[in-house]
N, C-alpha and C positions, 0 to 999 in steps of 0.2 A: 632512814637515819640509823637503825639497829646494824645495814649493813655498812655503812660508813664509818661506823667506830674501830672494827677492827683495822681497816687500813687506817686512821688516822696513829692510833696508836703505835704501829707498825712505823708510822713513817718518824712520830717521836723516839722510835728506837733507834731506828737505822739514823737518826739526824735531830742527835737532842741537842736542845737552844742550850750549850755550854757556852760561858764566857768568852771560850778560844772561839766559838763560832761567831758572837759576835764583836769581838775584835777584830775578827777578819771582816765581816759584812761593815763596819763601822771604814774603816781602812781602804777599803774595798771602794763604798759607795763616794766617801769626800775623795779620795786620787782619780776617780772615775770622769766626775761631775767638773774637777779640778783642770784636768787635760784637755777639755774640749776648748779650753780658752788657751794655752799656749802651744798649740799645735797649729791655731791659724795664723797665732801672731810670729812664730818661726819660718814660715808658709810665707807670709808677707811680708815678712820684714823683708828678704831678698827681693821678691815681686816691687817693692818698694824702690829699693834700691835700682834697679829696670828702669822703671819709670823717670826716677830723677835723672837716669844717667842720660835718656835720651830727651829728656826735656833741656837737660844742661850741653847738653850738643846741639840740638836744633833750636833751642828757643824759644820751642814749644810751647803755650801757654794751656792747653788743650793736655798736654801730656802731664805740667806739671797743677793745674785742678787735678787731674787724675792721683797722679800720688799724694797731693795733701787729703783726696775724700779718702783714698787708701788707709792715708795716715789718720783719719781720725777710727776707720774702724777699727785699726791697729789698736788705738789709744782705749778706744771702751774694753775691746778685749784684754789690753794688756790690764786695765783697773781688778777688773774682775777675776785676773789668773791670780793678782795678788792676793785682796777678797779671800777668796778660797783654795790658797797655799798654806796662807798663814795657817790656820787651823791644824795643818798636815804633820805641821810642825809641832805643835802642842802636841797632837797624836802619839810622837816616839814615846813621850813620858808618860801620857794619861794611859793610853793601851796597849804601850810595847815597853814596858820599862826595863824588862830582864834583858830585852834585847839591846835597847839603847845601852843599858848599862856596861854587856858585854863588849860589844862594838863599835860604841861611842868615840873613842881613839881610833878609828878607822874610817868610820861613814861621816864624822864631824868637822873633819875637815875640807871633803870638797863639799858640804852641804854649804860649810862658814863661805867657802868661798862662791857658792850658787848665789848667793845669797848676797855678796858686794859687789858682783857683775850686776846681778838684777837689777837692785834698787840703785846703786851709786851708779854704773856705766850706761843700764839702758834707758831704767828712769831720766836722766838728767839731760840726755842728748833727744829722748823721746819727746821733753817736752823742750826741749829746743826748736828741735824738728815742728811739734805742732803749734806755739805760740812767739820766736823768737824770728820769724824769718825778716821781718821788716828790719832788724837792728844787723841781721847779719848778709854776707853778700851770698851771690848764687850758689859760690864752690862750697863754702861754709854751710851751708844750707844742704846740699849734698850728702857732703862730710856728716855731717851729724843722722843723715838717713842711713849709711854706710853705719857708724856709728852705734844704731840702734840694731841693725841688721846682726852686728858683730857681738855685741851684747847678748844680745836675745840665744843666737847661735852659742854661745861662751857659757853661759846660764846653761841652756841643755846638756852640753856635755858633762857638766860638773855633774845634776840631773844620772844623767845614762854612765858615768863612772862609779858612780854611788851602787846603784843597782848590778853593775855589770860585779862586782867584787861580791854581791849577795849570790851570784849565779856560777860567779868561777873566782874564789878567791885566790888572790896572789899576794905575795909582797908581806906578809903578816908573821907575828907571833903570836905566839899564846902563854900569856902571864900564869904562873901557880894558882891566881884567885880568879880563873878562865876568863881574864879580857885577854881582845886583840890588841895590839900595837902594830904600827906601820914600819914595817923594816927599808922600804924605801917609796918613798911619796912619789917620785919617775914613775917607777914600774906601774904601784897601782897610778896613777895615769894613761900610759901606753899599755897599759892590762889589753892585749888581744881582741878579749869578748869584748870588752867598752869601746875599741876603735869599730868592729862591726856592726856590734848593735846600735852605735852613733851612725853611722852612713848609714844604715837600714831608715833607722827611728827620722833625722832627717828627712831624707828623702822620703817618705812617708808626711812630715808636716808639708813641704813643696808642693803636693800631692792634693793635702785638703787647702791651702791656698790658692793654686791652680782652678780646683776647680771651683772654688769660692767666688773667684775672680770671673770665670767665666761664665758661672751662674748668674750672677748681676749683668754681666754682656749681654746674654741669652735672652733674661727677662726684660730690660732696654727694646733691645729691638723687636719681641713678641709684642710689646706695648705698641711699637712704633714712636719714641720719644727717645730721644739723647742719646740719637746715631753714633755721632762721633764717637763720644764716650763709651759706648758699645762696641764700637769697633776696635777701638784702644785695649777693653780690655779683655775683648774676646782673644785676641789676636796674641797677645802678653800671656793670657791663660792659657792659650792652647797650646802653644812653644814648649811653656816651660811645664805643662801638662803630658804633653807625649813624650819629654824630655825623662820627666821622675818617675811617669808611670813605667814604664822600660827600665830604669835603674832599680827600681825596688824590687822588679824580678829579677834582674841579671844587671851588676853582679852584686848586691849588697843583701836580697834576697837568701841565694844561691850560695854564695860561700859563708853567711850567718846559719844559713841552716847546717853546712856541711860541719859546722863548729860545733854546732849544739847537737848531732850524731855523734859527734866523735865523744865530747865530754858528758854529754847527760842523755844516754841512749833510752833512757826510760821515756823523758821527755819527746821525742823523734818517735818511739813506739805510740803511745799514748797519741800521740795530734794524728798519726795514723790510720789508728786501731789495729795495729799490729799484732795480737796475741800471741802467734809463734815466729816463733824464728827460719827466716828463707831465706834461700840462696834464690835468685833472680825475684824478689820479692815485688808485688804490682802495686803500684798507687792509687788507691780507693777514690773516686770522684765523690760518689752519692752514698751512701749507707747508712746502718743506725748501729753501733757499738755496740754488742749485747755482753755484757760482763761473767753472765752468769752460763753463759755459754761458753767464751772464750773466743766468739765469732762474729761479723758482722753480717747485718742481717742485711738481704736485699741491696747486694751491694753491687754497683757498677764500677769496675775496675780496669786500668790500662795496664797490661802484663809486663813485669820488668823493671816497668819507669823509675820505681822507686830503688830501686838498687842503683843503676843507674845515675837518676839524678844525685843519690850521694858519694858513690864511688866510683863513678864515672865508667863504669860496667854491668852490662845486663846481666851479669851470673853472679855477682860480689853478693855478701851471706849479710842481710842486716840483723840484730840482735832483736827479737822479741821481746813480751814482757815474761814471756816464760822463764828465760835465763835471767829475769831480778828479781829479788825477795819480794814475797807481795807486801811487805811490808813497806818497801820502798817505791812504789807505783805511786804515780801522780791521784792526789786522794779526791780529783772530781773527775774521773775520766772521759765521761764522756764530753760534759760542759769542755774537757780544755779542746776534745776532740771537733767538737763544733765550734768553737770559736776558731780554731785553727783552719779548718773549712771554709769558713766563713770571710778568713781574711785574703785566704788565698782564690775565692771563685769574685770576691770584689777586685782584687788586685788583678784579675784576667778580665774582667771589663772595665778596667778603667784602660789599662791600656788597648782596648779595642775599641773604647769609645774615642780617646784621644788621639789613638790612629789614624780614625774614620774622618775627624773632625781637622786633624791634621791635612789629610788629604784633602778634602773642600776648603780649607784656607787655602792653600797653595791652588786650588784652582779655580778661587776668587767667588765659590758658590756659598760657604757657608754661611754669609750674612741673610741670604735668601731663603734658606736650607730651613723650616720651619720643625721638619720633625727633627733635624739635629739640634737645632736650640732649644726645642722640648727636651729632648735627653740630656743636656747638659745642662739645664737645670731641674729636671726631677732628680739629677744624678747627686746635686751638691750635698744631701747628705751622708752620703756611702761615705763618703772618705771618714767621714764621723767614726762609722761602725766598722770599719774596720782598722782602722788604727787602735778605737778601741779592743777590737777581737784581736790586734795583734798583740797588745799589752797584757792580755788577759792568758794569751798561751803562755806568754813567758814566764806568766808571774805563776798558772796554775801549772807548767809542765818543772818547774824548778821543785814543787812541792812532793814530798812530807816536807822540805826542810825550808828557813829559812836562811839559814846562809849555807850552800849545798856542800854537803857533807861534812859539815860540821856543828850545825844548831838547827833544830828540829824546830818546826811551827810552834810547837805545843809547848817547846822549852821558853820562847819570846816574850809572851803575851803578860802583862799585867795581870796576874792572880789575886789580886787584892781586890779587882773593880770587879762586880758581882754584874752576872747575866743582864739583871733587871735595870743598874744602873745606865750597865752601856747601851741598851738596849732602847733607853729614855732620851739618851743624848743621838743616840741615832736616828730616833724620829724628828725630833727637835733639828737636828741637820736638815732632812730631810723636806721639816718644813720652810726653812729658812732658803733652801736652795731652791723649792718652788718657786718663790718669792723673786729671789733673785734670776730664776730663769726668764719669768716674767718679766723683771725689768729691764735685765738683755735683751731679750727680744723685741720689747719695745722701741727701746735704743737703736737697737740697727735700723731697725723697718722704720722710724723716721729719716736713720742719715740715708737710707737708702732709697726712700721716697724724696728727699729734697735733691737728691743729686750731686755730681761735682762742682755744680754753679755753686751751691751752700756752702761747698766745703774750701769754695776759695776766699779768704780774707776780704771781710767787707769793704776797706777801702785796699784798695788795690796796693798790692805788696809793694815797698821802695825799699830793692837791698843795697846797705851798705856796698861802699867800692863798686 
C-alpha cells in the first residue's frame, strides 16, 4: 500500500479531476452511449429501403416481412437515439456554456434544423412505415420507407456539418463581444470537411447495418430455423457489406484522411505516432507511443507507405510533431493513437471478411459455409467499435481546441459547474444508461427471437388502391 501511494498521487498530478476533465468525460460518455443507436438506424434505413424496393417489384411477401421486421428494429433504435439525444442537448448549456454562448449563432442553426428532419420527417413517415400500411397502398408504403431512409440520412448531415465547422471552420465572423456569426449558411453547408466527413461517417453507418443484418442471417441458419429469411438477409448484408466496407477505405477513407494532413497535421502525426519529421516516412501497423521518448516502442512498420499514402509519393516529407508547439499536440496521444489503429485494423477486416463472404455467395456456398456464418456473426459488434474509435480520433486529434484554431477546450466548459457536481450527474447518466441498455437489449433479442413471422401484421395487410 505505502508503494502504491506515490503513483496514485503521481497520477492526480499528471491527471487531476478538474471540472474541464469532467466536462469532457460527461460529453464524452452521453455522445458515446448516444451513437450506437443511430448509426444502425442510418445502416438501415437504406437496407430498408432494398428490401421494399424488391418486395414492390416481385411481390414478394417473404421480402416484404423482411423489411417490416427490419422496420421494427429500426423503430426501437430510432426511440432510443432520441431518449438519449435529447440529454446532448441540454449538455451545450449545463457543460459547455461559454462555448454555446460563443458559437451558438453558428452551430444552432443546423442543430435547429437536425432537429425538424428528425422528429417532423423521419418520425412521422417512420411511423407510417410501421403502423399505417393497411390504410395506405404498396407505392405509398415504399415511399414513406424511402422517406425515413431520407430523413434519417438528412438528420446526419446536419449532425456531421455541425462538427465538421468545430474541426475546419469556414463561412464565419467574429463579433467585438467574441461570438461567431454565419457569413453565409451555403458555404458552412458545402464546408469541404463536412462533405468528406459525411461520405466517410455514412458509409461507416452502411457498414454497422450490413453487418447487423447479416448477423441475424448467420445466426437463422446456425440455428437451422427461418431459412428463407436467412437467406434474404444474408444475401442484402453482404452486397451491401463488401459494397461500404471498400468505400470507407477508398475513397471516402483516403481522401478524409488526405484533408485532415493537410489542415490539422498534428492530428495525422499523433494517430500515427509520428514524433519527427520524414521524408519517405513508414506507416506503423503495431506499436506502443512512448512520449517521453519521442519514439515508438516495438514497432512493426511498412517503409514509406505513409508518405505515400498521403502525397501520393514514397519520398514526400510529412510534418512531425516536432515542428508543432507542444503546446499544441493532441492532449491524449496515445488514446487518440490507438483508437485510430483500431479503426483502421477493423476497417481491414471487414473488408476481408465481406470479400470472402462475397465470394461464397456468388458461388452459392455461403449458406453451408458454417465457419463463415460464425465470423459474421461473432463479427457484428466491430463495426460498434470502431465507428466509435473512429469518432474518437476526430474528436481527440482536433484537440487542445475546440473549435480548431480558434477556441481552446479549456476556454468552452462551464466554469461555474464544480468537479463534484458534474461529476454526480455523470454517474447518475451512467446509471440510467445501464438500465436502459438493458432494456434494449431486451427489446431486440425478443423481436429477433419472434422473427419476420411477428413482425408482419397480425391480420394480413389490405393496402389501399
Amino acid at each position: 500500500m505505502e508503494c502504491a501511494l506515490p503513483t496514485q498521487e503521481r497520477l492526480l498530478q499528471e491527471f487531476p479531476m478538474t471540472a474541464e476533465l469532467i466536462h469532457r468525460l460527461h460529453f464524452a460518455f452521453t455522445i458515446t452511449f448516444h451513437y450506437l443507436f443511430p448509426q444502425l438506424t442510418m445502416g438501415l434505413g437504406l437496407l430498408i429501403v432494398v428490401l421494399k424496393s424488391v418486395a414492390l417489384r416481385t411481390g414478394s411477401e417473404a421480402w416484404d416481412r423482411s423489411a417490416r421486421f427490419w422496420g421494427r428494429i429500426f423503430g426501437i433504435n430510432f426511440v432510443f437515439g432520441v431518449v438519449t439525444g435529447i440529454p446532448m442537448e441540454f449538455e451545450f448549456g449545463t457543460n459547455w456554456a461559454r462555448f454555446s454562448q460563443l458559437s451558438g449563432g453558428v452551430i444552432g442553426q443546423p442543430l435547429a434544423m437536425e432537429g425538424v428532419f428528425s422528429f417532423f420527417l423521419e418520425s412521422a413517415f417512420l411511423g407510417l412505415f410501421l403502423y399505417g400500411e393497411k390504410r395506405i397502398s404498396r407505392f405509398m408504403h415504399w415511399f414513406s420507407a424511402v422517406m425515413v431512409f431520407v430523413g434519417s440520412w438528412i438528420s446526419g448531415f446536419f449532425i456531421i456539418v455541425t462538427d465538421a465547422w468545430m474541426q475546419h471552420p469556414v463561412a464565419y465572423d467574429r463579433l467585438p463581444n467574441g461570438q461567431f456569426e454565419v457569413l453565409s449558411f451555403w458555404q458552412l453547408l458545402l464546408n469541404p470537411w463536412g462533405l468528406l466527413q459525411y461520405a466517410h461517417n455514412m458509409t461507416g453507418a452502411v457498414v454497422t447495418g450490413s453487418f447487423v443484418m447479416s448477423a441475424v442471417g448467420a445466426f437463422y441458419l446456425l440455428e437451422g430455423r427461418r431459412e428463407n429469411y436467412a437467406r434474404i438477409f444474408l444475401k442484402v448484408g453482404v452486397i451491401a457489406g463488401v459494397i461500404s466496407s471498400i468505400l470507407i477505405i477508398f475513397p471516402t477513407g483516403d481522401l478524409h484522411g488526405k484533408y485532415v494532413a493537410r489542415y490539422q497535421p498534428a492530428a495525422i502525426a499523433g494517430m500515427e505516432g509520428l514524433f519527427k519529421t520524414e521524408e519517405g516516412a513508414g506507416m506503423v501497423l503495431i506499436g506502443q507511443p512512448n512520449e517521453e521518448t519521442g519514439l515508438i516502442d516495438n514497432p512493426i512498420v511498412v517503409n514509406d507507405a505513409l508518405s505515400f499514402l498521403i502525397y501520393g509519393t514514397t519520398k514526400a516529407e510529412v510534418k512531425g510533431l516536432d515542428q508543432i508547439p507542444r503546446d499544441q499536440w493532441p492532449t491524449a496521444l496515445p488514446l487518440l493513437y490507438y483508437a485510430y489503429h483500431i479503426m483502421a485494423g477493423l476497417g481491414t477486416w471487414f473488408a476481408v471478411l465481406m470479400m470472402g463472404s462475397a465470394f461464397l455467395l456468388w458461388r452459392k456456398r455461403l449458406y453451408k459455409a458454417r465457419w463463415a456464418l460464425w465470423a459474421l456473426l461473432l463479427s457484428f459488434p466491430l463495426p460498434y467499435i470502431a465507428n466509435t474509435a473512429g469518432w474518437m480520433t476526430a474528436e481527440l486529434g482536433r484537440q487542445p481546441w475546440l473549435i480548431f484554431g480558434l477556441m481552446r477546450t479549456s476556454e468552452g466548459y462551464s466554469n461555474t459547474v464544480s468537479a463534484s457536481n458534474g461529476l454526480f450527474t455523470l454517474l447518475g447518466f451512467m446509471g440510467l444508461y445501464a438500465l436502459l441498455g438493458i432494456l434494449f437489449t431486451v427489446l431486440i433479442y425478443r423481436e429477433i427471437s419472434s422473427g419476420p413471422e411477428q413482425a408482419a401484421i397480425e391480420k394480413k395487410a389490405v393496402h389501399a388502391g
